[in-house]
N, C-alpha and C positions, 0 to 999 in steps of 0.2 A: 669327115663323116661323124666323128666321134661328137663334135664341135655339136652339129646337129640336132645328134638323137639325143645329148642333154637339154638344148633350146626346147627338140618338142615334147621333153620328158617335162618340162618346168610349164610348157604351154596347157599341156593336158593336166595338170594339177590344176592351173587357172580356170582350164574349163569345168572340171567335175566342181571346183571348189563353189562358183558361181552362173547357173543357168543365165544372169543378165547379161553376161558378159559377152560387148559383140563383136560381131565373127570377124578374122583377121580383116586386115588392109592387103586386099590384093596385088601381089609384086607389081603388076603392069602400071597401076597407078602410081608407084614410087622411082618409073622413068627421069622424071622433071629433078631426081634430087639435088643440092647441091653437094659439093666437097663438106662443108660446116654440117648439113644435116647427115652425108652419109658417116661423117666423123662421131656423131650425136648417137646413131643407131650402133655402130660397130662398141662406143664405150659402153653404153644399156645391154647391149649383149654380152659384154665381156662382164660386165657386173650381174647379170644372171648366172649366166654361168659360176662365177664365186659363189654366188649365194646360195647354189645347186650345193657345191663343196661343203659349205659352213651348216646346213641343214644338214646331210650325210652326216660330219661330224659329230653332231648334234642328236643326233638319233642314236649313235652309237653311244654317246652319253648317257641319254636315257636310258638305255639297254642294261649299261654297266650299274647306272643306280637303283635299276630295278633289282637287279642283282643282290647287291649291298643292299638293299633292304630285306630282301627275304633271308639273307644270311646273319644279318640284326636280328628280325622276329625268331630266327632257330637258336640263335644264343639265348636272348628271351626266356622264350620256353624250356630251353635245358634249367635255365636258373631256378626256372620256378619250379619244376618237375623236381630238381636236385632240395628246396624248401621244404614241399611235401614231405617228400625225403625225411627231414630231420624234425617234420612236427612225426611225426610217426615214430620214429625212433623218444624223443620226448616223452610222447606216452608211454613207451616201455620203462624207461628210466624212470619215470614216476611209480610206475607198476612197483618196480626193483627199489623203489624209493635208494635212489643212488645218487645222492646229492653233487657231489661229483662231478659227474656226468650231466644233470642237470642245468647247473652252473656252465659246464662248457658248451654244451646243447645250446643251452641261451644266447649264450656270445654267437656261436655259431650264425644259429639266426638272424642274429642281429646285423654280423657281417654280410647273412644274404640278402636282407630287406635292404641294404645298401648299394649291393652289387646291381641287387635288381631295378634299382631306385634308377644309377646310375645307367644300366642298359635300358631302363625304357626311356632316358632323356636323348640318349643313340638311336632306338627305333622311331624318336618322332621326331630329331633331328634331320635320318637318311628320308623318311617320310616326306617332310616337307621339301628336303633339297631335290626329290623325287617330281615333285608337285613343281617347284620353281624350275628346275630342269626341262621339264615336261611341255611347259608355260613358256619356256627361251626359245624352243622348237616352235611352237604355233606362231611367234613373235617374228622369227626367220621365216616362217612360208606365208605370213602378213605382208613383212617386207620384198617376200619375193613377188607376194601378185600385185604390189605395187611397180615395182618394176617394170613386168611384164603388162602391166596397164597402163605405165611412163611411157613403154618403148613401142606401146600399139597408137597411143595418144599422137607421138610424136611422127608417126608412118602418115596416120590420119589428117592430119597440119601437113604433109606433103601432098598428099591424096589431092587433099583438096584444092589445095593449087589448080594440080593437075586437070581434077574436072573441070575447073572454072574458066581455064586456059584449052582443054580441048576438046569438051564434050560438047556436041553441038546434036539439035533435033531438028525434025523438018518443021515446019512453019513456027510463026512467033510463039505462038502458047506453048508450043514446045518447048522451046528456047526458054522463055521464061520458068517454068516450071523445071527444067532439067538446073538454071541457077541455083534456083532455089533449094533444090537439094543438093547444090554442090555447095553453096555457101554455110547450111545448117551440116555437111555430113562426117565431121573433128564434134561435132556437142555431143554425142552419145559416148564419145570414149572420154571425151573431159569427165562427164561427169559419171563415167564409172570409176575413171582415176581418182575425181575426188572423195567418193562412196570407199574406195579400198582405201586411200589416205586417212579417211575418219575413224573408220576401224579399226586403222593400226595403231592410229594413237592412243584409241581407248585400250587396247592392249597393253600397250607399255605405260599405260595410266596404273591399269592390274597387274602388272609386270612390278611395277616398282613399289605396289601393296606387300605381296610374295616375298619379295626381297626382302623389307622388314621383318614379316614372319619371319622368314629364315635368319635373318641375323638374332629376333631371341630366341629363335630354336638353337643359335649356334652359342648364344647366354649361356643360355640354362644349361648345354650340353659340359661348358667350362666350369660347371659350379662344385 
């Protein structure tokens, strides 16, 4: 049961994700299967299934670096709030002309343009790991409705067998015209499979753009 309601938790993504996308392969048609195709269907479902898994994961990832970024921006801001801080006091010290003071005020400052230097290369490093994170997710529910576009493709390539071998109308025109759309009725899932293939690639085209970013965000975060 369990087994199921992730199939059609992954189905129903595929559906809101893409209005072209067409309607299942009816069980009755996939009588004819063989041992090789029902082996075919049983691995594509088992690999849905994971990929249901690795996207949950995956979200929760997100979750946590949305996290860590907001808790970056409040360090942040403390630092800069704690700057103010010590230009304010400066002017006093000036006022008291307390050189002293002055002199340590300064350094002070100087250590928090540094600190702050420092945490804003943190807040645009969690930022972008945020962005690349976020980016790995859509990259996973790409690859899922490719999947689930392999594993409709491949019911429909039995389908059709099926029709061609026993769907029968009454007179000739029938018959020819009921062929006809059993020999053309696997072309609408090929090529939505290959419509979600193209997309995914261009994904992980942008996926591996991201990455770079993120590795000199992760530069400059060591500097």
């Amino acid at each position: 049961m369990r087994t199921i309601l992730i199939i059609a938790a992954a189905l129903f993504i595929a559906f809101t994700g893409c209005v072209t996308m067409p309607d299942p392969v009816p069980d009755p048609y996939l009588a004819d299967k063989s041992a090789e195709d029902a082996k075919t269907i049983d691995k594509l479902t088992g690999d849905i299934i994971a990929k249901n898994h690795e996207i949950k994961g995956m979200r929760n990832k997100v979750k946590e670096t949305d996290h860590a970024l907001e808790v970056e921006k409040g360090r942040l801001s403390i630092l800069q709030e704690e700057r103010k801080l010590l230009f304010e006091k400066k002017k006093q010290f000036v006022l008291e002309n307390d050189q002293a003071r002055i002199d340590e005020n300064k350094k002070m400052i100087f250590d928090k343009d540094n600190e702050i230097d420092s945490q804003n290369a943190r807040v645009e490093y969690t930022a972008t790991l945020l962005e690349h994170t976020a980016f790995r997710n859509e990259v996973l529910e790409s690859e899922l409705a490719v999947l689930i576009a392999q594993l409709n493709f491949e019911k429909a390539r039995i389908a059709k067998a099926y029709l061609l071998k026993r769907e029968e109308a009454s007179g000739e025109d029938g018959k020819k015209q009921k062929k006809g759309e059993a020999l053309t009725y696997d072309e609408k899932y090929l090529k939505y499979l290959d419509k979600q293939r193209e997309s995914l690639a261009s994904q992980k085209n942008d996926l591996e753009k991201l990455a770079v970013k993120l590795k000199m965000a992760e530069e400059k975060l060591k500097k």
